[in-house]
N, C-alpha and C positions, 0 to 999 in steps of 0.2 A: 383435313376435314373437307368433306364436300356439299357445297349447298344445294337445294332442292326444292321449289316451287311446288307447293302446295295448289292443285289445278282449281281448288274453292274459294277457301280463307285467301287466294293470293298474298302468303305469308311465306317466308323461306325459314326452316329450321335446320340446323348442321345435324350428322347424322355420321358415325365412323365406318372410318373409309373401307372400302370393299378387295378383298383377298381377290389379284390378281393372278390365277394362275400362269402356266408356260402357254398354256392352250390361248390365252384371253385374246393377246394382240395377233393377228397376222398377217400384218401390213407394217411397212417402216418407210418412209418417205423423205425424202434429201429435195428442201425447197429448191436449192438453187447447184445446175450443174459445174460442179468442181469445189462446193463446200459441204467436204464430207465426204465428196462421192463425185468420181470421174469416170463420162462415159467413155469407150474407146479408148482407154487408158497408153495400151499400147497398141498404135495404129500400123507397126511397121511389121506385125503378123497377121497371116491370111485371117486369121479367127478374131470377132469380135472376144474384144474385155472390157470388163469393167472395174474400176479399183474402189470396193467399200472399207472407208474408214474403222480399223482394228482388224479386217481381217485378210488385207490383201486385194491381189488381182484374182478374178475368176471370169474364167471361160463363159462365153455366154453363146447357143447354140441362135442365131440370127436367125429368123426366118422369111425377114425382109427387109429392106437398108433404111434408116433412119433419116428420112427429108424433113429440110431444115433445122433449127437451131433448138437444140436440145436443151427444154427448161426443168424440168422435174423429174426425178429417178425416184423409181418406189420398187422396192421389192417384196414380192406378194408368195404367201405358201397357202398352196390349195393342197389337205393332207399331204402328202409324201413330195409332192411336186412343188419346183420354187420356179419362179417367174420376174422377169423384168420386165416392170412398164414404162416406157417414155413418153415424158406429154413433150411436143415442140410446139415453137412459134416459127411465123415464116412458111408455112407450109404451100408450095405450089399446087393451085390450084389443077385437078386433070376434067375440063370437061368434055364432055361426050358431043356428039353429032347433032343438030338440032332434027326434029325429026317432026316435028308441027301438029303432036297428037299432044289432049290431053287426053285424064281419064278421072273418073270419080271410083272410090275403092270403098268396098264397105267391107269390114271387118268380123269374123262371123268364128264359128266352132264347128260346125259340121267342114267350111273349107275354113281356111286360115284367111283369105281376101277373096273379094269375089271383085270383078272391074266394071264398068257399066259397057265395056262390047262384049261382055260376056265370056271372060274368063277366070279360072278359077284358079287357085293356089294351096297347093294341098294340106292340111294340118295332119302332120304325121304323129300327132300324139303320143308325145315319146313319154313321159310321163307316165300314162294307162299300158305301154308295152312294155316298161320294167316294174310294173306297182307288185308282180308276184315274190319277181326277185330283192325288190323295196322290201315289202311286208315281211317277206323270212326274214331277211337281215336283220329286220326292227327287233322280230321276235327274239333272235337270237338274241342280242343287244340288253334286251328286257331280262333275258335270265341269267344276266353276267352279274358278279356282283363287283361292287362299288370300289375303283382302286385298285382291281388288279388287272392282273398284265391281259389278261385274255379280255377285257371289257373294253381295254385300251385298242386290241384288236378288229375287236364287233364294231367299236367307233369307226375306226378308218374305212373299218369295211362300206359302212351305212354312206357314211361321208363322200369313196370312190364311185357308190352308186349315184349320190346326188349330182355329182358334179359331171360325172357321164352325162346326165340327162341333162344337166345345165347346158352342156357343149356343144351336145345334139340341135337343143334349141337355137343355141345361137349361129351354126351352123347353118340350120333353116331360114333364120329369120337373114340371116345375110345375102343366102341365095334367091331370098323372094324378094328381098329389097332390091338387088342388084337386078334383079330381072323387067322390076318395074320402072327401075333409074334408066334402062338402058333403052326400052321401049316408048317412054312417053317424057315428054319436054314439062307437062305440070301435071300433076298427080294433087288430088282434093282427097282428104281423107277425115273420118269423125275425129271430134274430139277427143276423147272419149277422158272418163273420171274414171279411171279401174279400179281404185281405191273405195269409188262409193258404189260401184257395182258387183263389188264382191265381197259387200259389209254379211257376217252372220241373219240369217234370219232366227235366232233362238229368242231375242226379244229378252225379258224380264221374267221373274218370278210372277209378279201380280198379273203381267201382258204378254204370257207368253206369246213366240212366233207361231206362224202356219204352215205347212211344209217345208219346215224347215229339212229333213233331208233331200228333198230335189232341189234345195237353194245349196246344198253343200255340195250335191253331184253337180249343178250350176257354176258353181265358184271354183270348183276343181278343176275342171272343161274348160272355163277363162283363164286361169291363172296355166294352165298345160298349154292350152296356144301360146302364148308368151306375146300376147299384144305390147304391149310396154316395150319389149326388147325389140319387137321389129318394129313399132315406129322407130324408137330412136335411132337404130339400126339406118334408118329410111330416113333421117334427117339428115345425117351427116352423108352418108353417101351422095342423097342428091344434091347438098350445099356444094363438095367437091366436085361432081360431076357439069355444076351450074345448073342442074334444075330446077322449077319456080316448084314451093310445097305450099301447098295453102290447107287449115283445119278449120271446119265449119260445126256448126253447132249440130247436131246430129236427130235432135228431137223432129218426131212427126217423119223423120226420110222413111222408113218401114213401113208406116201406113198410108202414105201419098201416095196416088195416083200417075206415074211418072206424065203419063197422055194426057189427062183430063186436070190432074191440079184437086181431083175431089181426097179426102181426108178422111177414113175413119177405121176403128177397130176393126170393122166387118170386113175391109179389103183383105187382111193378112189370114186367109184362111186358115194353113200352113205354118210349120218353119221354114217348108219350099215355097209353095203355091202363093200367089196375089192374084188376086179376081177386083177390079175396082165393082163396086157395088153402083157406083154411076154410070160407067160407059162400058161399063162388061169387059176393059182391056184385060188379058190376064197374059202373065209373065212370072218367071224365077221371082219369088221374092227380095234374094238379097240384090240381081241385077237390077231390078227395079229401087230398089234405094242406092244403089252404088251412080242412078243415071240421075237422083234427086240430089245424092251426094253433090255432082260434077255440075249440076247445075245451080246449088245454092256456094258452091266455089267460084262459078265464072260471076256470078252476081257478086260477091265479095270483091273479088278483084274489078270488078266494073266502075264502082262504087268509091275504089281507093282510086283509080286511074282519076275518078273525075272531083274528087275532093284536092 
């Protein structure tokens, strides 16, 4: 039986248990390296292996050597394809050259990052360039019937496109990460809540939403950049690289004034354009928050230095 927290009554009632199919799990994880499951099994062939418990040693095609001490083995199937992950500890740190720049980064749709000296980073929207080859596949999918082998087909099929596009992204988000590790020593970037920025606008029955489809064309343009994955992406790269990362609350950087400090709706003309309504400065709008960005960063860190 499985229990279930009721999000009201905060009451738990049991409930029978749910028909796992073969599809359900697709992840298997070996806490600790050599119970269960040995990496490099046999280290006195050129080819990594790995030995899982009941089924043997298997060939694993290496695509880059495993530094430090190998803690967790999990083996992952994305449709047809099977994958080894290793988590280690002990990992040698590699950092990069100091190079005594920062930069503040604002995170956008139209570019993917824009920097406050004014460079951009491209969002190739891979998403919106397979949505044709998506949407047939769905259709087909939709007129398979249930359980048979050809629906089992249209899955995989739907599933190879997703995961194309997953890869692409991350892909990208590696390459712009890495692009900004290797150029600047501290990098300030939003917070951001992606989760509450890409909540439905449909609202309620009684309340319903307001444009609610340019909030769903909205939320599909956020969610197709892949913000989430290149920060994270841009976490870890500059922790190993030794770069400082600092995130700052992001409210108000779009319609400040980067020159003057003045504040309000009427600056942001545009989704390009900033015209301050105080001092007439006008500039790229996302450069002008990406230079409010870097400087409510160096104010954070000012702040911690002297606490």
């Amino acid at each position: 039986m499985s229990c279930v927290l009721r999000p009201r009554q905060g009451r738990a009632y049991a409930r029978l248990p749910r028909f796992k199919g073969r599809g359900w799990f697709d992840t298997v994880e070996w806490p600790k390296d050599g119970d269960g499951c040995r990496w490099n099994s046999q280290p006195e062939r050129p080819t990594a292996y790995v030995r899982l418990q009941g089924i043997g040693h298997v060939r694993v095609h290496q695509h880059r050597p495993a530094k430090g001490q190998v803690k967790t083995i999990s083996v992952k199937r994305e449709g047809s394809r099977w994958y080894l992950v290793l988590s280690c500890d002990g990992v040698p740190a590699d950092p990069f050259p100091a190079t005594g720049v920062a930069v503040g980064v604002d995170l956008g749709v139209a570019s993917l990052a824009t920097t406050s000296d004014g460079r951009y980073l491209v969002n190739p929207r891979r998403l919106a360039a397979s949505a044709d080859r998506l949407a047939e596949a769905q259709r087909a999918l939709a007129r398979k019937r249930r359980g048979s082998r050809r629906r089992r087909k249209a899955v995989a099929q739907v599933a190879a496109l997703r995961a194309k596009v997953r890869r692409q992204r991350l892909d990208c988000a590696h390459k712009a990460a890495l692009a900004l590790v290797a150029r600047y020593d501290m990098i300030v970037h939003e917070d951001l809540r992606i989760a509450n920025m890409t909540r439905s606008a449909s609202g309620t029955i009684d309340r319903p939403g307001r444009n609610v489809t340019a909030k769903a064309g909205l939320n599909r343009s956020i969610l197709d950049a892949g913000w989430g994955v290149f920060l994270t992406v841009l976490a870890y790269k500059a922790e190993s690289a030794g770069r400082e990362l600092i995130a700052v609350n992001p409210a108000g950087t779009s319609r400040t004034c980067s020159r003057c400090g003045h504040g309000a709706k009427e600056n942001r003309v545009s989704q390009a354009v900033f015209r301050c309504q105080g001092c007439g400065h006008a500039a790229h709008a996302d450069v002008n928050a990406a230079i409010n960005i870097l400087r409510a960063g160096l104010a954070l860190r000012q702040a911690a230095e002297a606490a």
